[in-house]
TORKENU-383535 format. One record per residue: residue in three letters; x, y, z of N, C-alpha, C in turn. Coordinates in pm, 1 decimal. Example, Ala and Ser with C-alpha at 12.3 -4.5 7.8 and 13.67 -1.06 7.14 Angstrom:
2
['Ala',[1319.0,-569.0,780.0],[1230.0,-450.0,780.0],[1320.0,-330.0,780.0]]
['Ser',[1285.0,-225.0,708.0],[1367.0,-106.0,714.0],[1290.0,3.0,787.0]]
//
This chain:
63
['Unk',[8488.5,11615.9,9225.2],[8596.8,11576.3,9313.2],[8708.0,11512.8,9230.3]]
['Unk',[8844.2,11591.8,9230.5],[8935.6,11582.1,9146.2],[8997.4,11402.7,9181.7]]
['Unk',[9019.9,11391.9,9332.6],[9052.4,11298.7,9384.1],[8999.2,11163.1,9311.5]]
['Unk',[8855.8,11149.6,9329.4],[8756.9,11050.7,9334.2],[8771.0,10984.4,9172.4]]
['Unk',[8797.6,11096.1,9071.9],[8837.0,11067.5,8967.5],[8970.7,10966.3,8973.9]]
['Unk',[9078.4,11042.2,9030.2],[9207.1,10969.8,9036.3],[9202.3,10836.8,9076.8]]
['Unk',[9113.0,10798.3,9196.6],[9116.6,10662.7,9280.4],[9025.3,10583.8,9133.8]]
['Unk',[8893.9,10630.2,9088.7],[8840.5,10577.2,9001.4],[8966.7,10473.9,8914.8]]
['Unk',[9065.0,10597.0,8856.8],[9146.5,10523.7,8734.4],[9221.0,10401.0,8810.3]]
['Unk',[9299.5,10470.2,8918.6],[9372.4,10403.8,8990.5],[9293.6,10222.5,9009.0]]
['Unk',[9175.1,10281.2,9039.5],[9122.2,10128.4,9040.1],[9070.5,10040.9,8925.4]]
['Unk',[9055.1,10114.7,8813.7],[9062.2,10035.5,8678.2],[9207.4,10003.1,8672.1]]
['Unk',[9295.4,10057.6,8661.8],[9443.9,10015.4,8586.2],[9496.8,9916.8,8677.5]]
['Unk',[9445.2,9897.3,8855.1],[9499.1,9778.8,8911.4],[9461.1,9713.8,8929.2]]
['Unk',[9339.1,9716.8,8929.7],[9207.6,9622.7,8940.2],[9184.5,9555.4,9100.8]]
['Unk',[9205.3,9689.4,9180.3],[9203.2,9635.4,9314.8],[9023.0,9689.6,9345.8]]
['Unk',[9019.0,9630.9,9396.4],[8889.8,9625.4,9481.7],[8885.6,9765.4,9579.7]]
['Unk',[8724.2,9829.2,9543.8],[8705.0,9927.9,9607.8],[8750.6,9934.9,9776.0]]
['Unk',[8707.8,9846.7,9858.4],[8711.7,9819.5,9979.3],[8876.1,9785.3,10060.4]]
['Unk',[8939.6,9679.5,9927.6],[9097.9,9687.6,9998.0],[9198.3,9824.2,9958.1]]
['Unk',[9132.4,9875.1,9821.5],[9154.7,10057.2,9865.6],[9214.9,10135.8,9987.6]]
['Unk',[9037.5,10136.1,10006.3],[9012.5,10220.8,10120.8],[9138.5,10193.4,10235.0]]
['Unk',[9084.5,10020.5,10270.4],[9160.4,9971.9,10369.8],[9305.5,10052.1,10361.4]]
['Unk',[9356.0,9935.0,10300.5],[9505.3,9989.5,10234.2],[9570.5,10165.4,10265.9]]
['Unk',[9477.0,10212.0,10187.3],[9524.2,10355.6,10215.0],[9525.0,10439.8,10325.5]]
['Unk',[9429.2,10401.2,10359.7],[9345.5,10467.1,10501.4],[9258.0,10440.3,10625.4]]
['Unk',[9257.7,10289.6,10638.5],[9204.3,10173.5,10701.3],[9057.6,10238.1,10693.6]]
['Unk',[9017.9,10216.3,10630.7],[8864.6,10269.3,10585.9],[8792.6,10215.1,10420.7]]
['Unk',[8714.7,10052.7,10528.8],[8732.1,10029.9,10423.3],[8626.1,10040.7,10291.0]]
['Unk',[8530.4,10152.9,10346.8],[8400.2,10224.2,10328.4],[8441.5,10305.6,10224.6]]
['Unk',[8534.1,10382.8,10247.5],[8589.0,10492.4,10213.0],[8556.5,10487.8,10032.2]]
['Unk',[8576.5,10418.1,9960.3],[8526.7,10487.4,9776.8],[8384.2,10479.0,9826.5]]
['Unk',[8339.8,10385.2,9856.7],[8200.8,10386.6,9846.7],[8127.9,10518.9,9895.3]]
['Unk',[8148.5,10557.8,10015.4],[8140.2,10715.9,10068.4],[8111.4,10790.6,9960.5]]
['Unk',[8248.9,10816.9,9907.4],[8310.2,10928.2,9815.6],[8227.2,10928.0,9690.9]]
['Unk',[8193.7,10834.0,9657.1],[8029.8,10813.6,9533.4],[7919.8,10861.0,9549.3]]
['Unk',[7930.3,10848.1,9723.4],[7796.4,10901.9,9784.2],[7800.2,11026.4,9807.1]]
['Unk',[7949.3,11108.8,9818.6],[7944.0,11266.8,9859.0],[8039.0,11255.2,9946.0]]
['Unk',[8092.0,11223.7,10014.3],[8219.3,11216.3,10171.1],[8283.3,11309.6,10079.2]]
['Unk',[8307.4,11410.1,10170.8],[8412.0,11466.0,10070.2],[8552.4,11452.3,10205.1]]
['Unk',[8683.7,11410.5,10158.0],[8792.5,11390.4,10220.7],[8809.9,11489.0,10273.1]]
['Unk',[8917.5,11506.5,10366.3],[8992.2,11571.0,10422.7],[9104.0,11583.0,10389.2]]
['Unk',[9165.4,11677.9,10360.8],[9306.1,11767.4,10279.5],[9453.2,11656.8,10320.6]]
['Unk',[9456.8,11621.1,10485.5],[9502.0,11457.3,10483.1],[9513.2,11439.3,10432.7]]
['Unk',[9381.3,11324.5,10468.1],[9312.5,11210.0,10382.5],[9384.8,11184.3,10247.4]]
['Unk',[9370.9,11301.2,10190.4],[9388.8,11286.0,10025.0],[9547.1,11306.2,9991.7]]
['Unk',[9610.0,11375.3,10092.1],[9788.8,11354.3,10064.6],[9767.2,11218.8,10133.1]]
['Unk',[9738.9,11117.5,10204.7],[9772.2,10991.5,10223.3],[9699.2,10902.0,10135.0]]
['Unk',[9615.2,10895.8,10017.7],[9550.6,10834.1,9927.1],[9633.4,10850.3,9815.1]]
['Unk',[9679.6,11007.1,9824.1],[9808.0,11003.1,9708.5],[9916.4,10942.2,9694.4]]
['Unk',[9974.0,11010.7,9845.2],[10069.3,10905.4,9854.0],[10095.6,10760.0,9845.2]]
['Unk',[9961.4,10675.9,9848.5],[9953.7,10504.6,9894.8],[9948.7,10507.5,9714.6]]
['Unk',[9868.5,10564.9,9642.2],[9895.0,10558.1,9482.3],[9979.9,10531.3,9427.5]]
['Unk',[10061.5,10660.7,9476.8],[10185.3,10633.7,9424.2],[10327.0,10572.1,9494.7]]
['Unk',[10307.4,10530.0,9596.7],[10406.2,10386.9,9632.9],[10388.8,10303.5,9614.9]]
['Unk',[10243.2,10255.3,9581.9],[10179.0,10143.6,9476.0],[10230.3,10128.8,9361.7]]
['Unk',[10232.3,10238.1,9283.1],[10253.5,10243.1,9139.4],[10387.4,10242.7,9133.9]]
['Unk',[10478.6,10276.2,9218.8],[10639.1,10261.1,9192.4],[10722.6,10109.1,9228.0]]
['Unk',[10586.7,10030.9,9234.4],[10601.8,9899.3,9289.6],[10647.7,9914.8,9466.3]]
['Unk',[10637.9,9984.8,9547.8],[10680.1,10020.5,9686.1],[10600.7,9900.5,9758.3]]
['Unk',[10463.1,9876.6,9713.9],[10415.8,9771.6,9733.8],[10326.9,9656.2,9651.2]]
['Unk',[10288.9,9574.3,9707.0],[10288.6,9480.1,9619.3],[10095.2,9428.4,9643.6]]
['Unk',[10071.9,9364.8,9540.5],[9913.2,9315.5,9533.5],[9937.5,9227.5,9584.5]]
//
């Protein structure tokens, strides 16, 4: 899962917590933990995980 990789880095380089992730992105706040386990997303899902990435990363929002 190409995704699961991405959120992985995403969550080393910000050092946010698996759970306010989820929340954050997708009010789910289960959601990495799932995805370790097998959840595989929904085609959504994953344009709105992208997207929350990267309005994160352009500073759009804030820790």
């Amino acid at each position: 899962m190409v995704i699961l990789r991405k959120i992985e880095s995403f969550l080393r380089d910000t050092g946010m917590a698996p759970t306010r992730f989820g929340r954050d992105a997708v009010r789910d706040p289960r959601l990495v933990f799932d995805m370790r386990n097998g959840r595989e997303p929904s085609p959504r899902m994953i344009r709105k995980i992208e997207h929350f990435m990267n309005i994160f990363r352009n500073g759009a929002i804030s820790q």
